[in-house]
C-alpha positions, 0 to 999 in steps of 0.5 A: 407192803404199802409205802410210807408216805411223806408230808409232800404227798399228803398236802393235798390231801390236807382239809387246810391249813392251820398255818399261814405262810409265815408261821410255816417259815418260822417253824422250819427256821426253828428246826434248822435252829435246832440241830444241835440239840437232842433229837426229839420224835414223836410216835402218834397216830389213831388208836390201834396203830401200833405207836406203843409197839414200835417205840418198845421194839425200837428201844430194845434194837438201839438200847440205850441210845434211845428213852422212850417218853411213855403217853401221859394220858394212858398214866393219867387215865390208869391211875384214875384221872376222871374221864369224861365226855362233858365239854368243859371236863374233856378240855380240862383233861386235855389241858393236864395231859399236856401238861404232864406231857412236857414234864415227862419229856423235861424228866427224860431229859434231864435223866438221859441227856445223851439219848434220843427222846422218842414220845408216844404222843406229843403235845399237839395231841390234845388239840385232836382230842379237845371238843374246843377248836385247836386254836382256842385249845393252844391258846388256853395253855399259852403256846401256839401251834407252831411252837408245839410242833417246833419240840419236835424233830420229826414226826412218825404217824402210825394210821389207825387200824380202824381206817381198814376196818380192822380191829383195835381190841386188846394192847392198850387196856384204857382204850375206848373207842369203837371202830367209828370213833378210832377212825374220826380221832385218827383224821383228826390227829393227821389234820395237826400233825401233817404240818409238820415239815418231817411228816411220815405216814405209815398206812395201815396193812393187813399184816401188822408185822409189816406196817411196824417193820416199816415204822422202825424203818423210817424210825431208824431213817429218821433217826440217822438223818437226824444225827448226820445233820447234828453232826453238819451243823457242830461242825460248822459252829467249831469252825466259824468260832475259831 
């Protein structure tokens, strides 16, 4: 079984920064700032990695300490959202699951304010998917980058079958990208994500039993490591309150 791989051993393979030092500094005070609320991980990665499968297996070990944020794109798409490859229609799209991703994450928040939100996706996702460079793509919503990646406590990436060649049919019926495409949007995902300062990289595997027995590991690492660092920080506001 391969192992998972963090943000610290990828940097160098990062094609370059989208962030200048300085919004690299703004994001992990963000983080920091940000203990105390809810924890908030996203599950992403290339077509036919496994996110959806990880995410519904996680749920049903924790139970109700977690809600899943369901992928907004797939409830667009099949509900007959219109799908096309014309530029200006492919942002257009992009900009409205963006959209319907935030609301979804409000609505499960506001419905299970105790629980772990776990997203399939996140907000940053459009910026792979968009013809448009990400910058103009952030910028057309009125955010920035580095904002959308500070929603976010931590980050699981779940490598595209396709990578090794592997096949990505079935799961996700509005899937429909072919081997070639699976593999280009994975890079491109992993370009955007890999910024964020609690990156994980689960690598494809032949078996895929073991490429998600691995996930939920790190999942369930991440999730503790969340909770312990809530706990350090609550405690530290009750005592410099009293």
């Amino acid at each position: 079984m391969k192992n998972p791989v963090r943000k610290s051993n990828t940097r160098g393979e990062d094609s370059g920064s989208l962030l200048s030092d300085e919004q690299n500094e703004w994001l992990m005070r963000q983080l920091t700032r940000e203990r105390k609320r809810r924890c908030r991980i996203v599950l992403t990665g290339g077509p036919g990695g496994g996110k959806t499968t990880a995410a519904d297996l996680f749920r049903r070990e924790i139970g109700d300490k977690v809600v899943i944020v369901p992928e907004s794109a797939t409830l667009l798409f099949s509900g007959g959202f219109p799908r096309s490859t014309q530029p200006e229609a492919a942002a257009a799209a992009q900009q409205a699951i963006y959209h319907v991703q935030r609301q979804l994450e409000d609505v499960q928040s506001f419905l299970y304010p105790d629980r772990i939100l776990l997203c399939d996706r996140g907000t940053v996702d459009g910026a792979a998917y968009c013809p448009e460079p990400p910058e103009e793509f952030f910028a057309s919503l009125n955010t920035t980058f580095e904002a959308e990646l500070a929603r976010y406590d931590g980050v699981i990436f779940f490598e595209s079958a396709a990578v090794g060649g592997l096949t990505i049919e079935g799961g996700n019926p509005i899937r429909n990208e072919s081997l070639e495409q699976a593999i280009e949007v994975d890079r491109r995902l992993r370009e955007l994500w890999i910024h964020h300062p609690r990156f994980i990289l689960v690598r494809h595997d032949a078996s895929f039993f073991k490429k998600i027995a691995l996930g939920l590991a790190e999942l369930d690492n991440m999730v503790n490591e969340h909770s312990k660092d809530r706990a350090k920080s609550q405690k530290s506001s009750s005592k410099k309150k009293r």
